[in-house]
C-alpha positions as CSV (number, residue, x, y, z in Angstrom):
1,X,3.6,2.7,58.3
2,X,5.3,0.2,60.8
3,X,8.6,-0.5,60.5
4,X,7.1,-4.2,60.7
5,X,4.7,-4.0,57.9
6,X,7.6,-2.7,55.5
7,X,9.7,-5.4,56.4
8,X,6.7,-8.1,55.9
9,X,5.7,-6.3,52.5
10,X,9.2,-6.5,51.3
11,X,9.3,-9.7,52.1
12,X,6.5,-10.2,50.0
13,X,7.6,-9.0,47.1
14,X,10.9,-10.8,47.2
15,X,9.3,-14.3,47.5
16,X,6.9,-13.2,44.3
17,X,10.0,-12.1,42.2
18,X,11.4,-15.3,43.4
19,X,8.5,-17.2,42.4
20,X,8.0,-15.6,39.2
21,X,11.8,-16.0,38.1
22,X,11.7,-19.7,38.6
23,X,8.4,-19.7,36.9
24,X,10.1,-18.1,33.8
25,X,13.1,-20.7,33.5
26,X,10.5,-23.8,33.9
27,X,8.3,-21.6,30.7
28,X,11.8,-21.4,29.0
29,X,12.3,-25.1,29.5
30,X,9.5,-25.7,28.7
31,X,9.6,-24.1,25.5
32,X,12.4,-25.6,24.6
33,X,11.4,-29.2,25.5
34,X,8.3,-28.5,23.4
35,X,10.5,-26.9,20.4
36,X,12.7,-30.2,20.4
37,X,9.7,-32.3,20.6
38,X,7.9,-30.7,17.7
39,X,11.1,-31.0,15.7
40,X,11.6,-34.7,16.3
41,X,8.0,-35.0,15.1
42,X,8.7,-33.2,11.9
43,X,12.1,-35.8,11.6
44,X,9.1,-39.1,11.9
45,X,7.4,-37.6,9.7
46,X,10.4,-37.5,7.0
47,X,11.3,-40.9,8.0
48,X,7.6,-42.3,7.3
49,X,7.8,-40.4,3.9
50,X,10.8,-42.0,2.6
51,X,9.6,-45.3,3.9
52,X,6.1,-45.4,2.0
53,X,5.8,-45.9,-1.5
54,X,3.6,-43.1,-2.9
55,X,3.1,-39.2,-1.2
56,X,-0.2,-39.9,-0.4
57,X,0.0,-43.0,1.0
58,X,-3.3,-44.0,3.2
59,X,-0.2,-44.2,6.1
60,X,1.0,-40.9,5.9
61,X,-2.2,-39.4,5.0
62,X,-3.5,-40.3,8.3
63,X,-0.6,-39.1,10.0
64,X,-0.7,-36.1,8.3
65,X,-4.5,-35.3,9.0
66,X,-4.1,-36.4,12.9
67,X,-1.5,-33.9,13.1
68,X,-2.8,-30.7,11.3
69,X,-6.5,-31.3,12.8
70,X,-5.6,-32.5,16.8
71,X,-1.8,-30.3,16.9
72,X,-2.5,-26.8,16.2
73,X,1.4,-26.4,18.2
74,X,2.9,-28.0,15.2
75,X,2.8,-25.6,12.0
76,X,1.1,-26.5,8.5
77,X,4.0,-25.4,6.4
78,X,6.5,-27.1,8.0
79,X,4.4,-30.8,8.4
80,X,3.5,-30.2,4.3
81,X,7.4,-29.8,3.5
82,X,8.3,-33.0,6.0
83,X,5.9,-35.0,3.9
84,X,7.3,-33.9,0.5
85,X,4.1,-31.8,-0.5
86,X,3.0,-28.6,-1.1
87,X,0.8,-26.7,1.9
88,X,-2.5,-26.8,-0.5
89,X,-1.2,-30.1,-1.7
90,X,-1.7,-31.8,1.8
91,X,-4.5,-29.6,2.8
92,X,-6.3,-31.0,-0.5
93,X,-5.0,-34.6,0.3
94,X,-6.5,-35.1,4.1
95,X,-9.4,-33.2,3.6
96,X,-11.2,-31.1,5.6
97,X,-13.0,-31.3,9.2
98,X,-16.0,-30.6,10.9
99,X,-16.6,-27.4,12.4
100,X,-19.6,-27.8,14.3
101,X,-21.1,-24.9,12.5
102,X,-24.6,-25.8,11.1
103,X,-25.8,-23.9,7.8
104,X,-28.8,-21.3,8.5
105,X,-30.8,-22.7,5.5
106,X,-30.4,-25.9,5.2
107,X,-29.0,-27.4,8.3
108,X,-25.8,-29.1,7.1
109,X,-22.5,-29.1,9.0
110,X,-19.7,-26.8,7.9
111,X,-16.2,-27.9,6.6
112,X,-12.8,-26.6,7.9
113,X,-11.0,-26.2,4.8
114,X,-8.0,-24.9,7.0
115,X,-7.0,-23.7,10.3
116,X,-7.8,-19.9,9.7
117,X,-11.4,-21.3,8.1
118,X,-14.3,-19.1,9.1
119,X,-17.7,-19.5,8.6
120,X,-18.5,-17.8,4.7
121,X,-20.8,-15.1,5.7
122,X,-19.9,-11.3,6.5
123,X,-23.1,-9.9,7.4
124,X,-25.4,-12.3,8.2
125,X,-26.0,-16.0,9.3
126,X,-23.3,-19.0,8.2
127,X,-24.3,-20.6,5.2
128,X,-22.7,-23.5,3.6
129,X,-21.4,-23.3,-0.1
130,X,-24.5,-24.3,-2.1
131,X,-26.8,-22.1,0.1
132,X,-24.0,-19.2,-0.3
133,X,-24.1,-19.5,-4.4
134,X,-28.0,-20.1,-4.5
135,X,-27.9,-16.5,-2.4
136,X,-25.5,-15.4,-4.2
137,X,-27.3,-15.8,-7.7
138,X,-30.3,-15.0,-6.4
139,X,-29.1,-11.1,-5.8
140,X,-27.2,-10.7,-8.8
141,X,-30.5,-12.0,-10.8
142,X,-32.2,-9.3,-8.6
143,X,-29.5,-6.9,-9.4
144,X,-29.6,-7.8,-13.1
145,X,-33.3,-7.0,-13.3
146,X,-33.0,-3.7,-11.5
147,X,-30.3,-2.5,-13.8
148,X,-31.8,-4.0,-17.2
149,X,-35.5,-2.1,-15.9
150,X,-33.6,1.5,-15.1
151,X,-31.9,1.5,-18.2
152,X,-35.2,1.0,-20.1
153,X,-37.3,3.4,-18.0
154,X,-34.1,6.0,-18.6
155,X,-34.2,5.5,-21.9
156,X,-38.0,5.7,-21.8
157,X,-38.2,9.7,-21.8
158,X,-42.0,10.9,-23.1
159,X,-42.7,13.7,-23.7
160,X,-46.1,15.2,-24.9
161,X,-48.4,18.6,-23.8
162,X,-50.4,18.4,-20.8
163,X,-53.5,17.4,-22.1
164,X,-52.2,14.5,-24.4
165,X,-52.3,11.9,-20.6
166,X,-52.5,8.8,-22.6
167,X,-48.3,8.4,-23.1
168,X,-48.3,9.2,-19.5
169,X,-50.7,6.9,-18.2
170,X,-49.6,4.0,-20.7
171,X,-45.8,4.7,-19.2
172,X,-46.5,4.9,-15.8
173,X,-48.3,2.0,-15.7
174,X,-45.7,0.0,-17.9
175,X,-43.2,0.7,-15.4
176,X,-44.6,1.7,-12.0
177,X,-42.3,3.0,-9.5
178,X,-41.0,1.5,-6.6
179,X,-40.4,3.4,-3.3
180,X,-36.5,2.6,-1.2
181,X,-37.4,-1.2,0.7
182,X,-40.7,-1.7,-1.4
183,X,-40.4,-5.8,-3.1
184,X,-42.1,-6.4,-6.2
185,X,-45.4,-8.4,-5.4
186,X,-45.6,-7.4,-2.0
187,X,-48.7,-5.7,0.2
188,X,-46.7,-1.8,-0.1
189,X,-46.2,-3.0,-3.7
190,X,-49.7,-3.5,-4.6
191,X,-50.7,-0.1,-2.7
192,X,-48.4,1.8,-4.3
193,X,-49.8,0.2,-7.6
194,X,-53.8,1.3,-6.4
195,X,-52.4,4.4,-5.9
196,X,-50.7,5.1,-9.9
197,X,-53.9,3.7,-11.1
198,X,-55.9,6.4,-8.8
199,X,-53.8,9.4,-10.2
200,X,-54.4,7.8,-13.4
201,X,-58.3,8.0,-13.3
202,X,-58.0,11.3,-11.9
203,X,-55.5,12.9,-14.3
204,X,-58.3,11.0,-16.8
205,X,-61.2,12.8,-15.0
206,X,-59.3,16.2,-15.2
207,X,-58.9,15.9,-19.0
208,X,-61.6,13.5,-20.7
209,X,-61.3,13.1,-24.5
210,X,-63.9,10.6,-26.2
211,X,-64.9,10.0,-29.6
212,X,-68.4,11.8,-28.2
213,X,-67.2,14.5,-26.5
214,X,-65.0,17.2,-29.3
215,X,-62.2,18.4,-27.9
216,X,-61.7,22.2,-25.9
217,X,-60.0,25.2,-26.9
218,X,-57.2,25.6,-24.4
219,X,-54.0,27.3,-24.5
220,X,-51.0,25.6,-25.2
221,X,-49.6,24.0,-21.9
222,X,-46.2,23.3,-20.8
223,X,-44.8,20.0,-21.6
224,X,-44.9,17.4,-19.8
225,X,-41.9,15.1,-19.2
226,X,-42.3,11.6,-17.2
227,X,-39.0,9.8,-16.1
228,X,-39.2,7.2,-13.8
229,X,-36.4,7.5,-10.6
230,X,-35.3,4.3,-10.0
C-alpha cells in the first residue's frame, strides 16, 4: 500500500468519526428537546384536569385518546396519572381503536384495547371476540362429548364366551369406534361404520344361533372381552 492511499484512508476515517460524533450530540439534543417536550405535555395535561369539572370530561377524554392512540413517544402510565386516573381507568374511558385487522369468520374489524393489543388467536386465523367464544364453546362441547362417551364405553366392559356374539355386536354397534382425525358423520365415518357392521355379519355367519337351528357341542372357549379405545 501507497503511502498516499494510507494517508487518503486515514483521512477517511477521521471525517466519519467526525461525522458520527456530531451526529451523536444532535441525537442527545435531540433526546433531550423531545424528553422536555413530552414532559411539558404531561404538565397541559394536569393543567386541563384541574380546569374541567369531572375526570372524564368529553375535553379531556379527547385529549386523552388523541394522545395515547396518535403518540406512542408519550407513555400510558404516565398520561393516566397526569389526568388523575388509573391506566385501565383511562384505557376504559377513551375506548379502543381500530386495527385494521378483519375477523376470519365474520368480517368485522378488530379493536385495539391497548398498545401491546394482538390479534386473539395463537394458532390460526384472527377472530374477533364473538367468533373466538362461539369457537371456543364449540370445542369444549366437542371435548365434553368425547370425555362423557369414553367414560361410558370404559365403563362399558362385556364380557361373555366366544360364541355368545350378541353383547358384542349390540356394544360395538352402540358405540362404534373412531379412528385418530375421523369426524362423526363424515364419508371415513360412515366407512368405518360399513365396516363394524361387515365383521358383525361375519362373526354372525361364523356362529349362527336361531330358534330353528339347536345349538352345537363345542368346547368351552376363551372369553371374550370388548373395550372400546377411544
Amino acid at each position: 500500500m501507497s503511502e498516499e492511499s494510507l494517508h487518503e484512508i486515514l483521512g477517511d476515517i477521521e471525517r466519519s468519526v467526525r461525522d458520527f460524533t456530531e451526529a451523536e450530540a444532535v441525537l442527545a439534543e435531540a433526546e433531550q428537546r423531545r424528553d422536555r417536550t413530552r414532559q411539558a405535555v404531561l404538565e397541559q395535561v394536569e393543567r386541563l384536569h384541574g380546569e374541567v369539572d369531572a375526570v372524564h370530561a368529553p375535553e379531556l377524554i379527547g385529549v386523552l385518546r388523541h394522545l395515547y392512540w396518535q403518540q406512542p413517544g408519550i407513555h400510558g402510565r404516565p398520561l393516566a396519572e397526569a389526568a388523575g386516573l388509573h391506566l385501565n381507568d383511562m384505557l376504559a374511558a377513551i375506548g379502543p381503536a381500530p386495527s385494521g385487522i378483519l375477523c376470519a369468520n365474520c368480517g368485522t374489524e378488530l379493536l385495539r384495547t391497548s398498545r401491546s393489543w394482538k390479534p386473539p388467536a395463537r394458532y390460526g386465523p384472527p377472530l374477533c371476540p364473538d367468533c373466538l367464544s362461539l369457537e371456543r364453546d364449540a370445542r369444549s362441547r366437542t371435548w365434553r362429548v368425547a370425555s362423557l362417551r369414553s367414560r361410558i364405553v370404559a365403563e362399558a366392559r362385556v364380557q361373555a364366551p366366544a360364541m355368545d356374539w350378541r353383547a358384542a355386536a349390540e356394544l360395538v354397534l352402540a358405540f362404534p369406534p373412531l379412528s385418530q382425525g375421523v369426524t362423526r358423520g363424515s364419508t371415513a365415518d360412515q366407512q368405518e361404520g360399513e365396516l363394524v357392521q361387515a365383521l358383525v355379519d361375519v362373526v354372525r355367519g361364523m356362529d349362527p344361533v336361531g330358534p330353528s337351528q339347536a345349538p352345537r357341542r363345542r368346547q368351552p372357549g376363551p372369553c371374550l372381552e370388548v373395550v372400546h379405545r377411544s
